[in-house]
Structure formats: structure tokens, C-alpha cells
C-alpha positions in Angstrom: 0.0 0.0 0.0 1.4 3.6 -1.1 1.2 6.2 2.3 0.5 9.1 1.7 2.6 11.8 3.3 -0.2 12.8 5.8 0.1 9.3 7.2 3.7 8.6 6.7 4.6 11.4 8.8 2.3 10.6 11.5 3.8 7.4 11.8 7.2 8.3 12.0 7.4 11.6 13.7 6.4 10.5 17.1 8.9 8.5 16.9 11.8 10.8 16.2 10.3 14.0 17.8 11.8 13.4 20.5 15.2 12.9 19.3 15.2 16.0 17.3 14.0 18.1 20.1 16.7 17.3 22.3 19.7 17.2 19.4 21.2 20.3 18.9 21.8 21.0 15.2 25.0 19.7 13.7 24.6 16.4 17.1 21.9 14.3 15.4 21.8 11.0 16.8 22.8 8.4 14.0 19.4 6.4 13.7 17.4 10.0 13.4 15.5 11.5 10.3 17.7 14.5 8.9 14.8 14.8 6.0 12.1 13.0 4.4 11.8 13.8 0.5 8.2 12.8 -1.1 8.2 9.0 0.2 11.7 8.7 1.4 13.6 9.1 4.4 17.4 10.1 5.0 18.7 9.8 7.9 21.8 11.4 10.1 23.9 8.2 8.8 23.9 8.7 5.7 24.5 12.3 6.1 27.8 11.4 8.0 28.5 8.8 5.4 28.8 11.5 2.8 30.2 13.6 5.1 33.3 11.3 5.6 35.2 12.6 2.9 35.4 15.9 3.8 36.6 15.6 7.2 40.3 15.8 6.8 39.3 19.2 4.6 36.9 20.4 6.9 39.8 19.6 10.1 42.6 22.1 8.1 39.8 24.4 7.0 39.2 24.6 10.8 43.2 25.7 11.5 42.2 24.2 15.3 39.2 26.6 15.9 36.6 24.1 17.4 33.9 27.4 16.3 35.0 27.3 13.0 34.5 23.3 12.7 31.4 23.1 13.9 30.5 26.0 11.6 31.6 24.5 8.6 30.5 20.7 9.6 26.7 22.2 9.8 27.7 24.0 6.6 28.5 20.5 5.2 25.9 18.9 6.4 23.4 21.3 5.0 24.9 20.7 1.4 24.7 17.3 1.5 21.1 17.0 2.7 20.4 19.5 -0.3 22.0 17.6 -3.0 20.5 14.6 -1.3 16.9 16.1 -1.5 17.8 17.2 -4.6 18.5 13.8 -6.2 15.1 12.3 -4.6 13.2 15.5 -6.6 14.7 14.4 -9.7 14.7 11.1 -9.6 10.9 11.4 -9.0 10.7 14.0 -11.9 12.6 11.4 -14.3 9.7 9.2 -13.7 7.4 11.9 -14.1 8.8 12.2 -17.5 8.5 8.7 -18.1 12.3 7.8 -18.2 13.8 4.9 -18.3 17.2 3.2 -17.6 18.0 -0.2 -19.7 19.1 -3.1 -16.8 22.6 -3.2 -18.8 23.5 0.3 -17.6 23.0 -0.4 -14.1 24.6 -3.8 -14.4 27.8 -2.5 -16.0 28.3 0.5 -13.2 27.9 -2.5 -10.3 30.4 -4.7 -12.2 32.4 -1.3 -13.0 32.8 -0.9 -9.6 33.3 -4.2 -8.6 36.7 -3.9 -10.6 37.7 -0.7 -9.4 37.1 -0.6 -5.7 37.2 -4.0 -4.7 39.7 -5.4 -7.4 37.2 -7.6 -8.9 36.3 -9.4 -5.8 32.5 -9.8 -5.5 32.9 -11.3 -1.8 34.2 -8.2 -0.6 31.8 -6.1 -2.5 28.9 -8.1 -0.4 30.7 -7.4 2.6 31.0 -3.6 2.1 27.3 -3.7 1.4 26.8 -5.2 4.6 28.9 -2.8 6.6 26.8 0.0 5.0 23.4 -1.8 5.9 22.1 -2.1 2.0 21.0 -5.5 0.6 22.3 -5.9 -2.8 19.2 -4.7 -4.1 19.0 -1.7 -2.4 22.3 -0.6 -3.6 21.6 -1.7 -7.0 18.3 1.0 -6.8 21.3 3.6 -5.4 23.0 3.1 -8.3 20.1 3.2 -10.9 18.7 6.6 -9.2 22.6 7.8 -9.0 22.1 7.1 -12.7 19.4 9.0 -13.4 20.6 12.1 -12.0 23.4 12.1 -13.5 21.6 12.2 -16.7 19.4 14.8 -15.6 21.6 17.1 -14.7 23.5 16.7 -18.2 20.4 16.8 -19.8 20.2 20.6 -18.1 23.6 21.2 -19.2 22.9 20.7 -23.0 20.0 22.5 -22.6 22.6 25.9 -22.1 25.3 25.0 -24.7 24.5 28.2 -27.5 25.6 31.1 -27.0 25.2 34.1 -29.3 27.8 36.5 -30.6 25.8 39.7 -29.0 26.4 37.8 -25.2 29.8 37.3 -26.1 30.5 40.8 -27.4 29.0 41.8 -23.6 31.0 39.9 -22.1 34.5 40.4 -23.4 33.3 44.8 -23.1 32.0 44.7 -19.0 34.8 42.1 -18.2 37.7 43.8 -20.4 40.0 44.1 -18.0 40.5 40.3 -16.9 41.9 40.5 -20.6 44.7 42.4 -20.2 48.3 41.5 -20.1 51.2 42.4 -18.6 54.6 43.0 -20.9 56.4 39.6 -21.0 58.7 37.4 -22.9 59.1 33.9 -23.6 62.8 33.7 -21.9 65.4 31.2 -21.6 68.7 31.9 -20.1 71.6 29.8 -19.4 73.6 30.2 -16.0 77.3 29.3 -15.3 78.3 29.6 -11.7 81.5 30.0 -10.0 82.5 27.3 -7.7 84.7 28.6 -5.0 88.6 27.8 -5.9 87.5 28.8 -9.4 88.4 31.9 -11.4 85.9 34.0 -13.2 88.3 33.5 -16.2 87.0 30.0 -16.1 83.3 31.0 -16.5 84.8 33.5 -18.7 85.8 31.5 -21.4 83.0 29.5 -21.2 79.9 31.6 -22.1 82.7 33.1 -24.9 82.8 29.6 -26.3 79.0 29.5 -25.9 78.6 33.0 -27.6 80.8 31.9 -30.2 79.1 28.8 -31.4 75.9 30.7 -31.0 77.0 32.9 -33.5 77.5 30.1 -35.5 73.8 29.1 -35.4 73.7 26.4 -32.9 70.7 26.4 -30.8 70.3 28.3 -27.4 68.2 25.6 -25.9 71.0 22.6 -26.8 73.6 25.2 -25.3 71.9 25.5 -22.5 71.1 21.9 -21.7 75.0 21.2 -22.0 76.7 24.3 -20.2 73.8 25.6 -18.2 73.8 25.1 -14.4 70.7 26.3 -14.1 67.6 24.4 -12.5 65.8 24.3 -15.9 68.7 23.5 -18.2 67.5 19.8 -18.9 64.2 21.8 -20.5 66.6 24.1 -22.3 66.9 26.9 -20.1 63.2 27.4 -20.5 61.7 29.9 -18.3 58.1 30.5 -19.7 57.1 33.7 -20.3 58.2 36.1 -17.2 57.5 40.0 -17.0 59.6 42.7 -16.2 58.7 42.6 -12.2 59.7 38.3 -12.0 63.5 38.9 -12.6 65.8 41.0 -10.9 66.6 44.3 -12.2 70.0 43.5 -13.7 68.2 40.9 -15.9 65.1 42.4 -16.1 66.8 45.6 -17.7 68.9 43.3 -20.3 66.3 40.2 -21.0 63.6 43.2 -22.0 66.4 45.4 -24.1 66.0 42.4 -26.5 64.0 41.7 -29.6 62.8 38.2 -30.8 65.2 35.5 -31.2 68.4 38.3 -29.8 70.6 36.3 -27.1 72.9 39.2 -24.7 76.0 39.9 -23.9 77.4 38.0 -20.8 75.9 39.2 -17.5 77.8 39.1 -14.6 75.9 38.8 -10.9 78.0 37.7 -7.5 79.4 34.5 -8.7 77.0 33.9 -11.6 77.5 34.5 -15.1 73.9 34.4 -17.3 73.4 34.6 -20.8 69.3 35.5 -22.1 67.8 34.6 -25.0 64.5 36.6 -26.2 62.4 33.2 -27.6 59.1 35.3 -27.6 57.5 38.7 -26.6 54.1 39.9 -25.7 53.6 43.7 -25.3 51.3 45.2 -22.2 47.6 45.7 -23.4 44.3 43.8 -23.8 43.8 40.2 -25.5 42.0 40.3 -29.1 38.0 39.2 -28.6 39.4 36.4 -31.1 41.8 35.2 -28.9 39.5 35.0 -26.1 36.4 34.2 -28.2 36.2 30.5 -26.9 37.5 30.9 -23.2 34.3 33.4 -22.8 32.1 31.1 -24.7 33.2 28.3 -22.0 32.5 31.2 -19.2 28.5 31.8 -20.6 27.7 28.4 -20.8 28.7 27.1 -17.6 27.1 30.1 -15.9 23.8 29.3 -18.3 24.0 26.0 -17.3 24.0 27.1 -13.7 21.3 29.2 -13.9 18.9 26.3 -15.8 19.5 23.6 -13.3 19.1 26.1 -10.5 15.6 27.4 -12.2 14.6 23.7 -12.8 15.7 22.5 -8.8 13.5 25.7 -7.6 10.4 24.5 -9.6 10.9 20.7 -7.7 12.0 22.4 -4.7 8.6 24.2 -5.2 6.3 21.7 -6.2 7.8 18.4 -4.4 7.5 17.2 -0.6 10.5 18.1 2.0 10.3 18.4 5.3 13.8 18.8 7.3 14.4 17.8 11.1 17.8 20.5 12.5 
């Protein structure tokens, strides 16, 4: 027989009244109602099943504050009753809709995860079902409904995925200035340093010899994986692009002096001897709509996609059965 939710809550709040009467929020007693959805119940355990995770985030969030954990372990456990809820609202909807999920699909995510998490071992898949209190086929329904929401929630997704030029255009104008750039250059260098009984004629005559077969068209980057001391001299004495304020000001002055593909002059610093090379440059200004065209396209849709699934939870939210015990 179906209950309705007139009687199913007069049959199980007596019993739990009590409970959440005398649990402060955040304490619920394990075997306690944190919310019933439509027909179905969740309770405190599973809450701090799902909660698990997060501890050892939640702890270092907390920096030792015993306030600040208990804030954000309510704060948790709000979420996670939410997206529980949630699920519940559209799971019922994808019914609603007439839905359905072929048996394979559920069958290959059990199997799936018999491989991954319990390396293929059904025994030990039973026995985690039993530690968690589901039968088999209770867990098999979890993963159907896990499923379906998943599905759901893409489906909202795709419903967000074009984007015209005009939003576009907005964007890139009211958001210009994440766009902009700094002056930078693609640099690579190569470092010789002085050991201490060593002469500087010794690093001397080494970046002359490098110079010179520079000038005879080898290339930096095989230079400065053979001579380089430097920490990225197996990459080439690739430094990615740096700007002006990332190197000091003696190299700063001389890496920026140069033009594309122009190596310097030997630069002496303490007991270090550098030589630059000039790979790339990028003046200062703002990024070309072109260049950024797809990157905002990206931004729009994910914020469209937001904004559907939040209208479309709202509307269950609205029209759906939830009652929540704190």
C-alpha cells in the first residue's frame, strides 16, 4: 500500500520528535530523520557517510578553531542534505517524464565498480554492502537513481550549450579588464656559476665559447642543456614567459632590451655569469576578442548552465514534498 505523506509522517514523527528536540543541530543521533523527500527518508547516517570525505578538509579548513569546525561541519551537512533532496526530486521527476534506464546500464556501473574498488572481488563487494546496511538490491536502486541524475543534470547542461555572438560581445566589453596583459617574454637563459677555488676567467671562457658557437647558429636551448647550471637547463633553459617585475633588475633591464630571437651579452651577478635569450614577446595591453572568443564562450555556458538547473531545482523544490528535522 502507497502512504501518503499525511500518514507517513504521523507514523514516524512520534517516533523521532523526541530525538530532534533534544539534538542540537549539527549532534543528530545516528538512527534519526535528517529529511524526508516525497516518500523517502534520510537519515543522520547517511549524512555522515557522505560527510566522511570531507573531514580531513573540513579539520585544516578549521586551523584548530573548534567554532569554525562546527560552523563549517553544519555547513556541510546542510549541502549534503540539499543535493540529497535534490537527487530524490529528480529522480521522481525522471519518472514523471516517463524515463527509463535499460538493466545493462545499471549492471555495467555494479560490475564497473566491482573492478575498481574491490579489485574484482565480488565477496568483498557483499561485505562492504553489509557494513553500510544495504541489501544488494537496495544498492543496486542507489546506483540506478545515481544514474538517473546524472543524466538529468547533463540533460540541463545541454539545454545551455549556445551562446550568441551579441552575449559574447557583452561579455569580453564589462569584463575587459580580466583581458589584459602584462609586458612579457618567452625567456630562456643559461647560468654558469663559480665554484669557490674557481676563477671568473674560467666562467669567462665558457659563455665566450658558448657565444661563439651561437654565432655560429647552434641552438640556445642545446647550449643551455650542455653548459647551463641552471635548474631548468635539462628543459633548455626554458623559463616560460616572465614580465619585467619576475626577474631581478639587472636581468630584467637586459632580457627586456631584446628583440625576438636576440641572445645578450654575458651578464655578470655575485658568482653567476647568465646569458638571455628573447624566444618570444608579448607587449602590455588587452587580449584580441578572437583570442578569447572560446575561453568566454566556455564562461557563458557554464554560468547558463548554472542558472537552468538552479531554475529547474527551484520549480521541484517548489512543487515536491520536504520536510527537514535540525
Amino acid at each position: 500500500m502507497k502512504l501518503t505523506h499525511a500518514l507517513l509522517i504521523s507514523l514516524l514523527v512520534p517516533l523521532f520528535s523526541g530525538l530532534a528536540q533534544n539534538e542540537r543541530r549539527g549532534t543528530r543521533l545516528a538512527n534519526s530523520i535528517a529529511a524526508i523527500v516525497e516518500q523517502k527518508i534520510i537519515t543522520v547516517e547517511e549524512v555522515r557517510r557522505e560527510l566522511q570525505p570531507f573531514l580531513p578538509q573540513i579539520q585544516a579548513d578549521s586551523k584548530g578553531d573548534p567554532r569554525k569546525f562546527r560552523q563549517l561541519i553544519e555547513e556541510a551537512e546542510d549541502q549534503i542534505i540539499q543535493n540529497m533532496t535534490d537527487d530524490v526530486l529528480i529522480v521522481k521527476q525522471f519518472y514523471e517524464d516517463k524515463g527509463q534506464i535499460p538493466p545493462s546500464f545499471v549492471d555495467n556501473e555494479i560490475e564497473e565498480t566491482i573492478i575498481t574498488r574491490f579489485d574484482g572481488k565480488r565477496p568483498l563487494f557483499l561485505e562492504y554492502l553489509q557494513s553500510i546496511g544495504k541489501t544488494p538490491e537496495e544498492y543496486r536502486v542507489q546506483v540506478k537513481e545515481e544514474i538517473i541524475v546524472n543524466y538529468m543534470r547533463s540533460k540541463m547542461r545541454q539545454n545551455a550549450s549556445v551562446v550568441s555572438p551579441v552575449k559574447i560581445e557583452k561579455f569580453y566589453e564589462d569584463y575587459k579588464q580580466e583581458f589584459h596583459q602584462e609586458e612579457a617574454m618567452r625567456l630562456r637563459l643559461i647560468r654558469f656559476t663559480k665554484v669557490a677555488d674557481e676563477s671568473e676567467d674560467v666562467l669567462t671562457q665558457l659563455a665566450e665559447e658558448v657565444i661563439e658557437k651561437l654565432e655560429l647558429g647552434f641552438a640556445f636551448d642545446e647550449l643551455a642543456a650542455k653548459y647551463s647550471n641552471d635548474a631548468k637547463a635539462k628543459k633548455g633553459g626554458d623559463w616560460g614567459w616572465v614580465s619585467r617585475g619576475s626577474l631581478i633588475e639587472p636581468l630584467s633591464e637586459k632580457a627586456f632590451s631584446l628583440r625576438e630571437g636576440e641572445y645578450s651579452e654575458p651578464i655578470v651577478i655575485g658568482n653567476n655569469l647568465f646569458i638571455l635569450y628573447c624566444e618570444e614577446y608579448r607587449p602590455e595591453g588587452y587580449l584580441e576578442l578572437a583570442e578569447v572568443r572560446e575561453r568566454i564562450e566556455d564562461i557563458l555556458i557554464s554560468q547558463m548552465a548554472r542558472e537552468s538547473e538552479t531554475r529547474f531545482l527551484e520549480r521541484l523544490r517548489r512543487d515536491g514534498y520536504v520536510r527537514r528535522f535540525n
